[in-house]
N, CA, C and O of each residue as an XYZ file, in Angstrom:
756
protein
N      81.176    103.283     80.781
C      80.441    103.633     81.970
C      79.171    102.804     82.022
O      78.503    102.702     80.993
N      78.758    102.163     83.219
C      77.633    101.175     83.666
C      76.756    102.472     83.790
O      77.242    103.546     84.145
N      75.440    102.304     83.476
C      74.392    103.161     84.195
C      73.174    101.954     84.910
O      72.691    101.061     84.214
N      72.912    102.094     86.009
C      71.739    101.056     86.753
C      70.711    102.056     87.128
O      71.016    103.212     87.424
N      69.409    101.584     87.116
C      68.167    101.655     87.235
C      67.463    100.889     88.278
O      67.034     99.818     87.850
N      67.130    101.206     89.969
C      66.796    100.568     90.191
C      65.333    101.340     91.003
O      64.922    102.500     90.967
N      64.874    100.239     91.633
C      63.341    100.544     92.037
C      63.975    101.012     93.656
O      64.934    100.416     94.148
N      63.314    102.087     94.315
C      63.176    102.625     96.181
C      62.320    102.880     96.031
O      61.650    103.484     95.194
N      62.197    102.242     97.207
C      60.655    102.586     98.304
C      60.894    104.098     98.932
O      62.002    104.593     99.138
N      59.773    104.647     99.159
C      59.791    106.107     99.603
C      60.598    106.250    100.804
O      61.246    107.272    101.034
N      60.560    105.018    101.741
C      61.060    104.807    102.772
C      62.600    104.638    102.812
O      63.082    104.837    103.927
N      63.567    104.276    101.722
C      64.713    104.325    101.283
C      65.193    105.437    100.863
O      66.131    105.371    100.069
N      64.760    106.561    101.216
C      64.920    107.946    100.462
C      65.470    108.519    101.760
O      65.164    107.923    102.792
N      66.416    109.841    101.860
C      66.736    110.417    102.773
C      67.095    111.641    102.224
O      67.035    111.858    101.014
N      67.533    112.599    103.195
C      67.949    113.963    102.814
C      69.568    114.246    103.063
O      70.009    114.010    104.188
N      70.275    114.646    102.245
C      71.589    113.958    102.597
C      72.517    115.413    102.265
O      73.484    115.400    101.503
N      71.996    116.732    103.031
C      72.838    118.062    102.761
C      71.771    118.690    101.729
O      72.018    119.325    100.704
N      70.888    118.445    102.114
C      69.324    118.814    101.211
C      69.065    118.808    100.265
O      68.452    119.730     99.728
N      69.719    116.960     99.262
C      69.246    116.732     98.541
C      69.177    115.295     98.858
O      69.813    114.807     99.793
N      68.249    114.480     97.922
C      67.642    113.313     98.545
C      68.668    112.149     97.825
O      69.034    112.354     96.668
N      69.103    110.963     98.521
C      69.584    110.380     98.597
C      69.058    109.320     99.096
O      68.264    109.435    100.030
N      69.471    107.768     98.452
C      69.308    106.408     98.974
C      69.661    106.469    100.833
O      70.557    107.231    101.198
N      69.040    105.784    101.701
C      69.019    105.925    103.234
C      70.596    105.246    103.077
O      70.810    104.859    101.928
N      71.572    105.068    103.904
C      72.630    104.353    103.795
C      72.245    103.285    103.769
O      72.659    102.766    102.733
N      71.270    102.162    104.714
C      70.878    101.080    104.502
C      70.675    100.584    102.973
O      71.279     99.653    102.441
N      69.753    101.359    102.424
C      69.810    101.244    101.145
C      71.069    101.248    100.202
O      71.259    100.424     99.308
N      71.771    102.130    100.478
C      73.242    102.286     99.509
C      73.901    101.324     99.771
O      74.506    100.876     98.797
N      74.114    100.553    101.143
C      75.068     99.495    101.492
C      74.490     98.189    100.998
O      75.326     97.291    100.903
N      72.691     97.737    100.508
C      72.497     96.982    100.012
C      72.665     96.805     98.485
O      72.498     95.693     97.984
N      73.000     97.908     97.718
C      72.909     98.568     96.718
C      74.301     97.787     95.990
O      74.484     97.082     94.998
N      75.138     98.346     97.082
C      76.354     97.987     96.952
C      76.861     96.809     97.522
O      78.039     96.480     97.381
N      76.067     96.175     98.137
C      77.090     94.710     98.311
C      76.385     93.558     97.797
O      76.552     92.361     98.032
N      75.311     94.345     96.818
C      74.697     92.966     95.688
C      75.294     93.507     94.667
O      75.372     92.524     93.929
N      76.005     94.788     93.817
C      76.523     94.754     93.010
C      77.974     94.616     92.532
O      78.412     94.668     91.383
N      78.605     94.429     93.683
C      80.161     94.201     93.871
C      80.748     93.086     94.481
O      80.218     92.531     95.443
N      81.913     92.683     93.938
C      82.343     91.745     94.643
C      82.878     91.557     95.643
O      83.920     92.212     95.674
N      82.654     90.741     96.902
C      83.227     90.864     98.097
C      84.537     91.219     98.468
O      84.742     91.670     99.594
N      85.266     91.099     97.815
C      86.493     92.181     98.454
C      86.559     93.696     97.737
O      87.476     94.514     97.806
N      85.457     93.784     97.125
C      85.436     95.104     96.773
C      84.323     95.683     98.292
O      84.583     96.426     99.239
N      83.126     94.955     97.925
C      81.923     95.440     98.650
C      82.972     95.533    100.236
O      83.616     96.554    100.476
N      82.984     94.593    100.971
C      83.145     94.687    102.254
C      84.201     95.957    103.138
O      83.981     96.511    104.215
N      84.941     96.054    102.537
C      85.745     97.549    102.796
C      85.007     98.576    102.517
O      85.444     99.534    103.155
N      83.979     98.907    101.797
C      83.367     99.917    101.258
C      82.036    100.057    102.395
O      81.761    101.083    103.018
N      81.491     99.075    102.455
C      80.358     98.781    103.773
C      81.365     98.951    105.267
O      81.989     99.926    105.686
N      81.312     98.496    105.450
C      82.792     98.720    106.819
C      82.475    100.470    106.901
O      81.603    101.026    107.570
N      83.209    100.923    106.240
C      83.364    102.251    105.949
C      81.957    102.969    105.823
O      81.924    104.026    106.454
N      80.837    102.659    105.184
C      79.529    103.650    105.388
C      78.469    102.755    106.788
O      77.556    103.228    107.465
N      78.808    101.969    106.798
C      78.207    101.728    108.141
C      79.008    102.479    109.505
O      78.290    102.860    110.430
N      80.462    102.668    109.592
C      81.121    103.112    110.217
C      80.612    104.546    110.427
O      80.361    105.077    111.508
N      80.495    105.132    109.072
C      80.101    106.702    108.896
C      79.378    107.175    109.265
O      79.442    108.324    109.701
N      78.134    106.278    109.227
C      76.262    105.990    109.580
C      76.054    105.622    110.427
O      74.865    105.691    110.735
N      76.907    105.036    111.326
C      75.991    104.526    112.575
C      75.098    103.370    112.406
O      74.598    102.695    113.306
N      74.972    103.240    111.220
C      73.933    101.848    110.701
C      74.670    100.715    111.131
O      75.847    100.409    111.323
N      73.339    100.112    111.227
C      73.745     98.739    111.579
C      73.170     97.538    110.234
O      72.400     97.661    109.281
N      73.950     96.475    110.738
C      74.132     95.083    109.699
C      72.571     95.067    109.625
O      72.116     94.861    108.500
N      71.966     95.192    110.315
C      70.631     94.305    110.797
C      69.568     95.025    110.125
O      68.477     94.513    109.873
N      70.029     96.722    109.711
C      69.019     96.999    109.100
C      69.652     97.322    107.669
O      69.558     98.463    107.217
N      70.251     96.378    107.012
C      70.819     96.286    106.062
C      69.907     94.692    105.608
O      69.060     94.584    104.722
N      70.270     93.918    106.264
C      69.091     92.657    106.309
C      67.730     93.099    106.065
O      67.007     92.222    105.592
N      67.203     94.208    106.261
C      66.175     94.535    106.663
C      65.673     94.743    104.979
O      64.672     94.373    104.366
N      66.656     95.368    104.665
C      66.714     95.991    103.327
C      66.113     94.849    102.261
O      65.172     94.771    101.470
N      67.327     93.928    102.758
C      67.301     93.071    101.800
C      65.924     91.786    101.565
O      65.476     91.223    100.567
N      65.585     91.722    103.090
C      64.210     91.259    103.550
C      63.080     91.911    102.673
O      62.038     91.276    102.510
N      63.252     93.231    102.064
C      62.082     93.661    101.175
C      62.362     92.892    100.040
O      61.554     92.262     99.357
N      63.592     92.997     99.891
C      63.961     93.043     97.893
C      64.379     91.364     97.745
O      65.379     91.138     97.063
N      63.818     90.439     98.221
C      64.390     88.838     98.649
C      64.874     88.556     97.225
O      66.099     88.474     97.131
N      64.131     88.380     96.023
C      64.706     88.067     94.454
C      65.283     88.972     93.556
O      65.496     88.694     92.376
N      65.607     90.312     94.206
C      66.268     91.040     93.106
C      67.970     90.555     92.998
O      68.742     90.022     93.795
N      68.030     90.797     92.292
C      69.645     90.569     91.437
C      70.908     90.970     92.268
O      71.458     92.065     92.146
N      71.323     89.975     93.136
C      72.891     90.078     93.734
C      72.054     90.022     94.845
O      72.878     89.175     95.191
N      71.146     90.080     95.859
C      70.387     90.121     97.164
C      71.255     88.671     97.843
O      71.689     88.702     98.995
N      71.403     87.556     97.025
C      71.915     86.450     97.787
C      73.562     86.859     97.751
O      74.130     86.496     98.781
N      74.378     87.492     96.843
C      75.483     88.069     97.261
C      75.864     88.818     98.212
O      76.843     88.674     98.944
N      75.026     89.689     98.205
C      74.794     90.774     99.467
C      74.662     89.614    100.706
O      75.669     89.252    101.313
N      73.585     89.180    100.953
C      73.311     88.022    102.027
C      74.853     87.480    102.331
O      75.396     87.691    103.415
N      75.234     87.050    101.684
C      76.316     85.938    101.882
C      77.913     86.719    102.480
O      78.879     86.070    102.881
N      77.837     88.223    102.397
C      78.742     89.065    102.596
C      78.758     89.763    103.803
O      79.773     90.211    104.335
N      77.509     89.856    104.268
C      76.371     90.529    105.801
C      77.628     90.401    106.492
O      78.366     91.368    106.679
N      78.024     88.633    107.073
C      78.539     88.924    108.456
C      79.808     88.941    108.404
O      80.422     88.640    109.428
N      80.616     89.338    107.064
C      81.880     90.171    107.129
C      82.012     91.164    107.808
O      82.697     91.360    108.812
N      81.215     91.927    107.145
C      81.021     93.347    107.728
C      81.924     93.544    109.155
O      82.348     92.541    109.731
N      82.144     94.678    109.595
C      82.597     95.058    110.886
C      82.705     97.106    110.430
O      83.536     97.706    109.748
N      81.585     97.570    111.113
C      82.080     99.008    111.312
C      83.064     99.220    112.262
O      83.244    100.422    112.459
N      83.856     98.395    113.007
C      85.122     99.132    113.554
C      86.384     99.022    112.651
O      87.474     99.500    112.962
N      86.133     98.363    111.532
C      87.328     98.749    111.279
C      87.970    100.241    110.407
O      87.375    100.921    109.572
N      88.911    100.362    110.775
C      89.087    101.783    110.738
C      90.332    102.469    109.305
O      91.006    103.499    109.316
N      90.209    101.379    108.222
C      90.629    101.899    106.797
C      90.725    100.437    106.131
O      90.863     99.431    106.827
N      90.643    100.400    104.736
C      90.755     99.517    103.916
C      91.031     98.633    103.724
O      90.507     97.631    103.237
N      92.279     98.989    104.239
C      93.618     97.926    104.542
C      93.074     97.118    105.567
O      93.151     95.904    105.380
N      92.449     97.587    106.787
C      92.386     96.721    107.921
C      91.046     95.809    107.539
O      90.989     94.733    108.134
N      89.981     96.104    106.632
C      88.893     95.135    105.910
C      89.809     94.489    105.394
O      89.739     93.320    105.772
N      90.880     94.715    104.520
C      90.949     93.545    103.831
C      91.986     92.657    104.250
O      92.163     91.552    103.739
N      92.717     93.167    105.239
C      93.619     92.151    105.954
C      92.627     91.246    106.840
O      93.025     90.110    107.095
N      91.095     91.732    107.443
C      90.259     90.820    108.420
C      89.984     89.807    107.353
O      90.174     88.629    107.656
N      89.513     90.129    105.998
C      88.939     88.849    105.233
C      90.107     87.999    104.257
O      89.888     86.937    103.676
N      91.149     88.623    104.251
C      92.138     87.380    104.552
C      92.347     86.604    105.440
O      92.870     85.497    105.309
N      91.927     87.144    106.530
C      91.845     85.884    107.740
C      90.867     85.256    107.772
O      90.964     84.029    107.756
N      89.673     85.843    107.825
C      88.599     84.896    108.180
C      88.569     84.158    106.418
O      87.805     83.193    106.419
N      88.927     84.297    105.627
C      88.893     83.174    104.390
C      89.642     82.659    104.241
O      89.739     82.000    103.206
N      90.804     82.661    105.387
C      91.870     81.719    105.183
C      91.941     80.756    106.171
O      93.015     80.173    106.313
N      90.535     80.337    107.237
C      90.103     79.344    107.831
C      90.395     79.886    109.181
O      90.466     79.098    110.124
N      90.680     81.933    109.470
C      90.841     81.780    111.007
C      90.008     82.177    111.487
O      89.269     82.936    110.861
N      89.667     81.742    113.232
C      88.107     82.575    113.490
C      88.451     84.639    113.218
O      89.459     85.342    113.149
N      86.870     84.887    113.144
C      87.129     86.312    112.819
C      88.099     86.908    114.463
O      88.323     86.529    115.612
N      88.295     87.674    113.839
C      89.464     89.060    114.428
C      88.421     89.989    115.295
O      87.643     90.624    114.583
N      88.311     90.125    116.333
C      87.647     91.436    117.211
C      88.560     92.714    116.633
O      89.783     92.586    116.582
N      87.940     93.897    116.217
C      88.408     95.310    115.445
C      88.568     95.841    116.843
O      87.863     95.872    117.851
N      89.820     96.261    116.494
C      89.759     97.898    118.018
C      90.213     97.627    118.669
O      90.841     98.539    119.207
N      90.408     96.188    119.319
C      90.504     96.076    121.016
C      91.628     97.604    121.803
O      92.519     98.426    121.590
N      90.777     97.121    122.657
C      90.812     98.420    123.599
C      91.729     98.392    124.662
O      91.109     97.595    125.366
N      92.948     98.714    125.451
C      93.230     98.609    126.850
C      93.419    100.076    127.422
O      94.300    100.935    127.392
N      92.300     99.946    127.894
C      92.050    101.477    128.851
C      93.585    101.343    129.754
O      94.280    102.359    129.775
N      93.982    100.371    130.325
C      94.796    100.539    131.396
C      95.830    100.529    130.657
O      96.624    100.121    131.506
N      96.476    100.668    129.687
C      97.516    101.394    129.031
C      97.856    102.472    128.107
O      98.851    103.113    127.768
N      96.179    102.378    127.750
C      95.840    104.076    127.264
C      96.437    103.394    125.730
O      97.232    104.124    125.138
N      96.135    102.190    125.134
C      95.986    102.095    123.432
C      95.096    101.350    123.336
O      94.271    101.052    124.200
N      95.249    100.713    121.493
C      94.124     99.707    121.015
C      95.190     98.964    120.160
O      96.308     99.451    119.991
N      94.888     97.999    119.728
C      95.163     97.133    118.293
C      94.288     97.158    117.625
O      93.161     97.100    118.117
N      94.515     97.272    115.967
C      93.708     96.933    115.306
C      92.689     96.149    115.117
O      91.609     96.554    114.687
N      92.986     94.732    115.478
C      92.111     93.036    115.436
C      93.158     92.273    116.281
O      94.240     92.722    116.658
N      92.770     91.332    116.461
C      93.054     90.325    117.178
C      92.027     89.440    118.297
O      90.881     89.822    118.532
N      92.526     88.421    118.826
C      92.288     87.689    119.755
C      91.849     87.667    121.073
O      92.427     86.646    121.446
N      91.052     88.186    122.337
C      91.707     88.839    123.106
C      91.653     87.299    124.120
O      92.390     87.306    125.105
N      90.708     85.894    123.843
C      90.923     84.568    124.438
C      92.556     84.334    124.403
O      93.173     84.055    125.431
N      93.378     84.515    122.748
C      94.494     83.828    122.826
C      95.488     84.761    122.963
O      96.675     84.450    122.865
N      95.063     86.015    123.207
C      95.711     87.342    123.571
C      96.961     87.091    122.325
O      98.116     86.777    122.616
N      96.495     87.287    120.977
C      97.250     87.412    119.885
C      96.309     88.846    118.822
O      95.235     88.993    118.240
N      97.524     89.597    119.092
C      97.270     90.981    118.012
C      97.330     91.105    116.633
O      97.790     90.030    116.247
N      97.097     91.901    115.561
C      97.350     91.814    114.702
C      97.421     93.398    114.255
O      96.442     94.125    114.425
N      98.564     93.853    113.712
C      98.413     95.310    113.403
C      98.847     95.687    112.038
O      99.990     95.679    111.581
N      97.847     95.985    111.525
C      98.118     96.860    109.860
C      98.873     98.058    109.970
O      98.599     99.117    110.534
N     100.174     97.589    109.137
C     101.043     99.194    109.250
C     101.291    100.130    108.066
O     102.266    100.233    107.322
N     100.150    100.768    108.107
C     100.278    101.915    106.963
C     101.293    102.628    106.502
O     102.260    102.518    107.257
N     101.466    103.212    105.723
C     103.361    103.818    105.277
C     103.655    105.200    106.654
O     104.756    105.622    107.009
N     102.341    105.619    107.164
C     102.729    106.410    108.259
C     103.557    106.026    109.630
O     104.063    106.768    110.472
N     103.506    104.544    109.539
C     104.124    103.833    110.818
C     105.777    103.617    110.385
O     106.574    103.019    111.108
N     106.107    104.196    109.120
C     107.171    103.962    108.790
C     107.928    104.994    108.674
O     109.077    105.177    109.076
N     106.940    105.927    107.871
C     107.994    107.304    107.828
C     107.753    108.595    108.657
O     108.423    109.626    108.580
N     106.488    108.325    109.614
C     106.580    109.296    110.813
C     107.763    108.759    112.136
O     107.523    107.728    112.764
N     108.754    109.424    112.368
C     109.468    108.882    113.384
C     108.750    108.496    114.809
O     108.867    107.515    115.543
N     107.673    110.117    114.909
C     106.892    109.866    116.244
C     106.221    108.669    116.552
O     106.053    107.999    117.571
N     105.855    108.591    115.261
C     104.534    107.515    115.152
C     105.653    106.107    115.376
O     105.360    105.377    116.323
N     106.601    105.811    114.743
C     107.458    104.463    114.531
C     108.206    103.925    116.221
O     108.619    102.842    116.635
N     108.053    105.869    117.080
C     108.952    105.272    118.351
C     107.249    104.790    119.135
O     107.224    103.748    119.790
N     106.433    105.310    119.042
C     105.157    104.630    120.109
C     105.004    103.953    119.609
O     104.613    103.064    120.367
N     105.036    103.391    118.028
C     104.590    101.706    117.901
C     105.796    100.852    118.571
O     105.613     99.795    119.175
N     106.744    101.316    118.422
C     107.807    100.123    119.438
C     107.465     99.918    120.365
O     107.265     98.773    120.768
N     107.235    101.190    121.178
C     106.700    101.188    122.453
C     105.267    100.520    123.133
O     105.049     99.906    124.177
N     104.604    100.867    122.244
C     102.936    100.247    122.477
C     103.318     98.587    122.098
O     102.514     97.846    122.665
N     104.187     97.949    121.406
C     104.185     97.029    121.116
C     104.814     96.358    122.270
O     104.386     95.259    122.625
N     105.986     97.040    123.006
C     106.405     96.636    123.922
C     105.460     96.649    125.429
O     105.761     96.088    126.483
N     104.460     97.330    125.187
C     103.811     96.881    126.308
C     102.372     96.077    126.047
O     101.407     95.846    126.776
N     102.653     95.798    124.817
C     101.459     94.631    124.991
C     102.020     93.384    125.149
O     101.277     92.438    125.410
N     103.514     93.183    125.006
C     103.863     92.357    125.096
C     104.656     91.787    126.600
O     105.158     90.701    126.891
N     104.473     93.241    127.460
C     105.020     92.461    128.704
C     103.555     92.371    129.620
O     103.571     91.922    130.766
N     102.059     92.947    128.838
C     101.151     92.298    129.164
C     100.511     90.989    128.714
O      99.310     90.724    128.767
N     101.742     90.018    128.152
C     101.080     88.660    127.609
C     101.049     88.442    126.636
O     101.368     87.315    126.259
N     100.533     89.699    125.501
C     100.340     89.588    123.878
C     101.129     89.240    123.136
O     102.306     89.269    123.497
N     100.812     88.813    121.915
C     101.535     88.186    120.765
C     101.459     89.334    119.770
O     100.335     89.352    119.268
N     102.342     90.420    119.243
C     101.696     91.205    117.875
C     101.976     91.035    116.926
O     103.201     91.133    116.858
N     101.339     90.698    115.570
C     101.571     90.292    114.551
C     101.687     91.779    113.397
O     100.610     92.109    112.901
N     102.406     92.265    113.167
C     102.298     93.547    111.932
C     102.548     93.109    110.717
O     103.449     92.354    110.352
N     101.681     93.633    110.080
C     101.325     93.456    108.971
C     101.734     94.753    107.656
O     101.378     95.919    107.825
N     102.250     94.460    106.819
C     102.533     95.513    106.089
C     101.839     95.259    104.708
O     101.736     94.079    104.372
N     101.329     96.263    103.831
C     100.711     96.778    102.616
C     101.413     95.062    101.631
O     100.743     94.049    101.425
N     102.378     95.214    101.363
C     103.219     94.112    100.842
C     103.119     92.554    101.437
O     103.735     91.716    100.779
N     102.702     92.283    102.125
C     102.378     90.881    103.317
C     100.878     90.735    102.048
O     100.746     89.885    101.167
N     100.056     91.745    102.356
C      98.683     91.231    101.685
C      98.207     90.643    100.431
O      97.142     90.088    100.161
N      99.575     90.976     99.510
C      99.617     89.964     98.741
C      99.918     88.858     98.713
O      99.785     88.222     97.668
N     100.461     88.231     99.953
C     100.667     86.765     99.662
C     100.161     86.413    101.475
O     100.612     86.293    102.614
N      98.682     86.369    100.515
C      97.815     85.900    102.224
C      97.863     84.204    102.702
O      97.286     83.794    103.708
N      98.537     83.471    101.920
C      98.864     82.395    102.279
C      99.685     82.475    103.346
O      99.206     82.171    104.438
N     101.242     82.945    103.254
C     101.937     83.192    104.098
C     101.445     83.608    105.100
O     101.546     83.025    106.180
N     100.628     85.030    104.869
C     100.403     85.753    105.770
C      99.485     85.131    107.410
O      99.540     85.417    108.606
N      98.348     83.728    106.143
C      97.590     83.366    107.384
C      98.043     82.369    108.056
O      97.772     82.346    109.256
N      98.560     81.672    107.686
C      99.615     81.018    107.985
C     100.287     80.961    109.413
O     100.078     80.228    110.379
N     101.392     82.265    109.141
C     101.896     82.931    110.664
C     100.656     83.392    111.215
O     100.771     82.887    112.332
N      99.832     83.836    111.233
C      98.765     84.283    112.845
C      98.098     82.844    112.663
O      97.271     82.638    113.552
N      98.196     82.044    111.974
C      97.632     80.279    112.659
C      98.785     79.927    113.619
O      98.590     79.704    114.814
N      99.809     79.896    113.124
C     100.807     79.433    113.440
C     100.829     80.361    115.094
O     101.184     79.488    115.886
N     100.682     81.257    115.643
C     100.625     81.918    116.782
C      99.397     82.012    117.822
O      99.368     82.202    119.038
N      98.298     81.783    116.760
C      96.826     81.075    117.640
C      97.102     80.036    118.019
O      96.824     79.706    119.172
N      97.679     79.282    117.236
C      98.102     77.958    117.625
C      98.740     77.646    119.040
O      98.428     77.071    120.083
N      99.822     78.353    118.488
C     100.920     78.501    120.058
C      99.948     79.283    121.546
O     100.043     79.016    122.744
N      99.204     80.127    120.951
C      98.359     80.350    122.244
C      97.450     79.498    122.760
O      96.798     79.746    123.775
N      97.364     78.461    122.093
C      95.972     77.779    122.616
C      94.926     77.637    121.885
O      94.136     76.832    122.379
N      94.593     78.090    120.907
C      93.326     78.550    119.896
C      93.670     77.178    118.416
O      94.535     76.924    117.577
N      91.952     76.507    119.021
C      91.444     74.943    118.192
C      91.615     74.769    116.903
O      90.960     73.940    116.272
N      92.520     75.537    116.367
C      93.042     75.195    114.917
C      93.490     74.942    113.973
O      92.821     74.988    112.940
């Protein structure tokens, strides 16, 4: 077991179910100078998501503490980040893409006028990308609206790319095919 010792400002302190706790800003700087980026960035994703915090006052953080230990790790991890994404899997399928040379992924997209979302994707080269958790497999309900939702993004134009738990190990392949489909849409790469 690691034990760390570190220095907060009074101002990094919060009340967290009425006992005091690092502000999240603080915990998310805490944690993405002491971990490694595919650990840190799913984990930030997730308490910024929780918090409402934003990147900027996570910078802010780090703007106090400029030479402490991992601060340029943390720095260098900032504009991974994305609080929309919405579980683990979908952080770490975005930073297989964006480290495998593609531009980043918009989280969520939205189409009110069909009443869903996709996970990430494109919405210039109108190419999707959807993480399919083991629930998309062994809920039937869930397996007939993904056919379905898939089928209507696709007679609105879209490209969907699904992604399964097993794909993420071999992110070569994986980035590969959504280059290979930015490509075909139009997208400079």
């Amino acid at each position: 077991m690691v034990s760390r010792s570190y220095r907060v400002c009074d101002d990094e302190i919060c009340l967290a179910g009425g006992l005091p706790a690092t502000t999240p800003a603080r915990t998310a700087f805490d944690i993405g100078r002491s971990r490694p980026l595919h650990q840190a960035v799913p984990i930030l994703d997730a308490l910024l998501s929780a918090t409402d915090t934003a990147v900027a006052e996570v910078h802010d953080v780090a703007d106090r503490w400029p030479g402490i230990r991992g601060v340029r790790r943390l720095r260098s991890m900032l504009h991974l980040v994305d609080a929309a994404a919405e579980s683990p899997q979908e952080s770490r399928l975005r930073l297989i893409l964006v480290r495998g040379g593609l531009p980043a992924p918009e989280c969520q997209i939205r189409f009110p006028e069909l009443r869903i979302r996709v996970d990430m994707g494109w919405r210039e080269w109108k190419v999707a990308v959807e993480y399919d958790g083991v629930q998309h497999w062994s809920d039937a309900a869930q397996r007939a609206w993904d056919i379905e939702r898939i089928a209507l993004l696709e007679a609105a134009g879209w490209v969907v790319v699904r992604v399964s738990a097993a794909m993420l190990s071999r992110p070569a392949v994986l980035t590969s095919r959504i280059r290979d489909k930015l490509r075909s849409a139009g997208c400079p790469i």
